[in-house]
C-alpha positions as CSV (number, residue, x, y, z in Angstrom):
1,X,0.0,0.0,0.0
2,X,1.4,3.6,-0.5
3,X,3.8,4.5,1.6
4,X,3.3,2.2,4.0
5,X,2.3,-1.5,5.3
6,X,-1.5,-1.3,5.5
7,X,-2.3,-4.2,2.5
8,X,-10.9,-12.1,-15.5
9,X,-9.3,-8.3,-16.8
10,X,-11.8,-6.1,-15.3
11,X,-13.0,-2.8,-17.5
12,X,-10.4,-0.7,-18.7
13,X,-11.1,2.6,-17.6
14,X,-11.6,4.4,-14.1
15,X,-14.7,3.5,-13.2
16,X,-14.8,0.2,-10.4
17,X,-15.7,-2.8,-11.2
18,X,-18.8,-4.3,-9.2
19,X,-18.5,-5.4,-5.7
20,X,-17.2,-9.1,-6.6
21,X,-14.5,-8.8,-3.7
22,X,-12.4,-11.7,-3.8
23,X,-10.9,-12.1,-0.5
24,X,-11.4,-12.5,3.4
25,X,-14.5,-10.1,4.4
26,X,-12.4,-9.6,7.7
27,X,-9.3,-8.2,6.0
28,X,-11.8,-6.2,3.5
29,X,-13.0,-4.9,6.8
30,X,-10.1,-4.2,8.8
31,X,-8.7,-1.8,5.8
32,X,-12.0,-0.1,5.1
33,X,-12.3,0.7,8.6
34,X,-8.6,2.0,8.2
35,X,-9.6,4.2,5.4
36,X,-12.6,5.2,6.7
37,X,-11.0,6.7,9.9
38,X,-8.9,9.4,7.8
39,X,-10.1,11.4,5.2
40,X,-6.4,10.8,3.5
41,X,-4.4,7.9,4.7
42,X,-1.5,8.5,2.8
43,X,0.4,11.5,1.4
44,X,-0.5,11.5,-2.4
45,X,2.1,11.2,-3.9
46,X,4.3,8.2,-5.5
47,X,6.9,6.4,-3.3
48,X,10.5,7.0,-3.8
49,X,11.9,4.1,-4.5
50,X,9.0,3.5,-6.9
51,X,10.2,6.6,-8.8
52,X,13.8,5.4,-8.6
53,X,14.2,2.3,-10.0
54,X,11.7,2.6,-12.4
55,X,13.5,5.6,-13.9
56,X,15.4,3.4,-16.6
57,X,12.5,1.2,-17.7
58,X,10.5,0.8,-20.7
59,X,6.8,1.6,-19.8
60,X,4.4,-1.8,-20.7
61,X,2.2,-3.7,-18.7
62,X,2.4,-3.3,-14.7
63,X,0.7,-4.7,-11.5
64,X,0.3,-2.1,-8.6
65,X,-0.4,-4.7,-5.3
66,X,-1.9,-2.9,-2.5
67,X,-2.4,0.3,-4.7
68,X,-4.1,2.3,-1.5
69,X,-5.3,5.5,-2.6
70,X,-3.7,5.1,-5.8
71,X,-0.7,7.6,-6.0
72,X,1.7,5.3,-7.4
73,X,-1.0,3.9,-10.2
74,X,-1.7,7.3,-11.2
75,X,1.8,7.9,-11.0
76,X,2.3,4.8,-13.5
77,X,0.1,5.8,-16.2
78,X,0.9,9.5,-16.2
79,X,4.4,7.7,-16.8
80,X,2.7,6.1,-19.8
81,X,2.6,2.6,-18.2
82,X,-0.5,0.3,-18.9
83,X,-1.6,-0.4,-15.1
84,X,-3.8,-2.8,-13.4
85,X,-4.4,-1.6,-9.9
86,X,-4.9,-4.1,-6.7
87,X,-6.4,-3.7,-3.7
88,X,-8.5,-5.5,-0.9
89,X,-10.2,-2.1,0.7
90,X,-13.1,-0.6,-1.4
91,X,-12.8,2.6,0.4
92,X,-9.4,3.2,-0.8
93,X,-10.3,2.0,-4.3
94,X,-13.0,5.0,-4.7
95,X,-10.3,7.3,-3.8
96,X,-8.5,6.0,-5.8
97,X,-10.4,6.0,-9.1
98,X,-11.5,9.5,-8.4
99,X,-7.9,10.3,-8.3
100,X,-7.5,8.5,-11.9
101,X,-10.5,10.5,-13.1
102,X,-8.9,13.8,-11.8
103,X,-5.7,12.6,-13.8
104,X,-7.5,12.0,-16.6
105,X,-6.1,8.2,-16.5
106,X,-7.0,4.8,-17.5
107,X,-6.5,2.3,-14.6
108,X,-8.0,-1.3,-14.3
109,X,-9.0,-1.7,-10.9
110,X,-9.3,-5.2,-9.1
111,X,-11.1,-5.6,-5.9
112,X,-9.1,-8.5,-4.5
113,X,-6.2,-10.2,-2.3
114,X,-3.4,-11.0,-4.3
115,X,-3.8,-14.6,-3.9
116,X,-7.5,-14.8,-4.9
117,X,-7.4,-12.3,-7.9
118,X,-7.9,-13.8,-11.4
119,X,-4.6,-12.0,-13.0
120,X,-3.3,-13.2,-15.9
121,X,0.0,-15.4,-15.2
122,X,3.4,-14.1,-16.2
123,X,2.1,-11.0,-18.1
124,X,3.2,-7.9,-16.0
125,X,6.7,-6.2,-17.2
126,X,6.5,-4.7,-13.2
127,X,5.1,-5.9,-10.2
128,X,5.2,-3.2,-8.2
129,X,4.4,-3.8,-4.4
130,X,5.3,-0.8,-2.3
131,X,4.9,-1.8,1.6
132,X,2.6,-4.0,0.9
133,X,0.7,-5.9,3.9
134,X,0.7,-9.8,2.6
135,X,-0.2,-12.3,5.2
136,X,2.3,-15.1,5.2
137,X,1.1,-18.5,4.7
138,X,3.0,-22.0,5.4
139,X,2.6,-22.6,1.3
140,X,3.8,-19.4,0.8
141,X,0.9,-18.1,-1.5
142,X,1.4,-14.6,-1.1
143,X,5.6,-14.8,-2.4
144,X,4.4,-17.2,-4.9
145,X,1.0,-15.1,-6.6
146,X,4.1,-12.0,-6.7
147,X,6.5,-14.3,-8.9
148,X,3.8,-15.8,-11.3
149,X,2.8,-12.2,-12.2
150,X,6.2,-11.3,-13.7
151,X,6.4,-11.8,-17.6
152,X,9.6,-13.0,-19.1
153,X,12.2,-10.1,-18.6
154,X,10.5,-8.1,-16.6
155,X,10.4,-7.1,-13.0
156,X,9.2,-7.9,-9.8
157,X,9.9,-4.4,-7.4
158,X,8.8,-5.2,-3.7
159,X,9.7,-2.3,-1.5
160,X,9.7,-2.6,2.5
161,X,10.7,-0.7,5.9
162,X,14.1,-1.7,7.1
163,X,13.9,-3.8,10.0
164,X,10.0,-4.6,10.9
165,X,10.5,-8.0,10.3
166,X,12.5,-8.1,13.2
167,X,10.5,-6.2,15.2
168,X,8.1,-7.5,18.6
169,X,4.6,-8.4,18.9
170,X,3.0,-4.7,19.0
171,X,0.5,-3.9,21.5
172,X,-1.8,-2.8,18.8
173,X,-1.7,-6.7,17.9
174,X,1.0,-6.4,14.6
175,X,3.0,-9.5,14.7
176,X,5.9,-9.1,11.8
177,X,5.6,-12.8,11.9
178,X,1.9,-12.6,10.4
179,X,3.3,-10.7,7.2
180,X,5.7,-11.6,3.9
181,X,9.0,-9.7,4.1
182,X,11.3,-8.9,1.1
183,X,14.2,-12.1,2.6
184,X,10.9,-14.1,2.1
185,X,10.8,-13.5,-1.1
186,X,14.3,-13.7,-2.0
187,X,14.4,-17.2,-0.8
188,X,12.0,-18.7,-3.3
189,X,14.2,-16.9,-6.1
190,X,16.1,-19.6,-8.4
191,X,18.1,-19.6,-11.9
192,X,15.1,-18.1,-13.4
193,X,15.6,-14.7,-12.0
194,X,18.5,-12.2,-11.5
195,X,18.5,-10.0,-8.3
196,X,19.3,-6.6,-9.8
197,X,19.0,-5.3,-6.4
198,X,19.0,-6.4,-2.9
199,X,19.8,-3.7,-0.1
200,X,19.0,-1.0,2.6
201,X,19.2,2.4,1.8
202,X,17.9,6.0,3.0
203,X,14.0,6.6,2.7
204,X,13.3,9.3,0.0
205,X,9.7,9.5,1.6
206,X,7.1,11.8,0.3
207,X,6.0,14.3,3.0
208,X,2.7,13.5,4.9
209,X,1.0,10.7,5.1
210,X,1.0,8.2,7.1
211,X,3.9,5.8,7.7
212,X,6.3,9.0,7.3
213,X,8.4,8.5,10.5
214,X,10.1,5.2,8.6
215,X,14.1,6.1,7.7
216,X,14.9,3.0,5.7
217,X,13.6,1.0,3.2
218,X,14.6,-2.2,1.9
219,X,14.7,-2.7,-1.6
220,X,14.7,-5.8,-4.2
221,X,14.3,-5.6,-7.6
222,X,14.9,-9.2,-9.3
223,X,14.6,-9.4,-13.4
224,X,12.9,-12.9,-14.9
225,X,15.1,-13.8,-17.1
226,X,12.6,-17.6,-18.7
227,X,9.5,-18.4,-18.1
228,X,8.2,-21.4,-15.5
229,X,9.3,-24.5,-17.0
């Protein structure tokens, strides 16, 4: 989600699709009620490390996972990249199409968890996933449903804050041992892919927003090179 952990092709414009949620009701829930709370969640703006390493890339097909408010898919095609648009909270979804009709952009909006959403296999030149909040399953689903997206040569760009995976059980009830982490990932990576990046470095963080006080990020961008054999 933008700037922060939160969490068939439909229509291809900015309207949303029906409400044919695919998904747990209680996670559905959970963020709506997140998004309800605030007016703006999150700062409006495109993440840095989004901008960054998509800087030398050839605009095609990409997958926005946890798209929030939609900053970073508006971002996208303003960037003239084709973009579907993911995301399990409704509320945020509104916002976010009537931020892609204030653009004047095209976006394909699914209403979904990554793991229950009919996306095409290996057709995205970027999966983007910008702090996204993936619940971790013993099968790993959620690391898996990430991989299958990527088309032959392109990318898979998951972006996280340094060191919550290590942190403790939070009052609040966030467990970093509920969620997917970028080392998760990275495990499951074989001969088919190329890490192009795998490191720490300095938040650029756009102001506002929630999720601002975060320093570091931890970045991996891995390239497919073949397709599943």
């Amino acid at each position: 989600m933008s700037d922060d952990i939160a969490a068939g092709s439909p229509a291809s414009d900015t309207s949303l699709p029906g409400d044919g949620y695919l998904g747990d009701p209680s996670v559905r829930a959970e963020w709506d009620a997140r998004y309800a709370d605030r007016q703006q969640l999150w700062s409006g703006r495109p993440n840095g490390a989004l901008v960054a390493e998509v800087a030398g890339l050839v605009p095609g097909r990409v997958l926005d996972v946890g798209c929030g408010e939609g900053a970073d898919a508006v971002w996208l095609a303003r960037s003239g990249w084709d973009v579907t648009a993911l995301e399990v909270s409704g509320v945020a979804l509104e916002r976010a199409a009537g931020h892609a009709r204030d653009a004047g952009v095209a976006i394909r909006w699914v209403h979904a968890a990554l793991t229950e959403a009919a996306l095409p296999p290996a057709s995205f030149d970027l999966v983007s996933a910008q702090y996204p909040a993936l619940l971790r399953t013993p099968d790993a689903a959620a690391e898996r449903a990430l991989l299958a997206a990527v088309a032959p040569g392109g990318v898979l760009l998951l972006v996280h804050h340094a060191g919550m995976e290590t942190q403790q059980t939070h009052d609040s009830g966030f467990d970093p041992a509920d969620y997917v982490w970028p080392s998760m990932v990275t495990a499951l990576l074989d001969d088919d892919w190329k890490i192009e990046v795998n490191e720490q470095r300095p938040r650029v963080a756009p102001d506002g927003g929630a999720g601002a006080h975060h320093t570091d990020d931890l970045v991996l961008r891995a390239r497919r090179l073949r397709a599943v054999r």
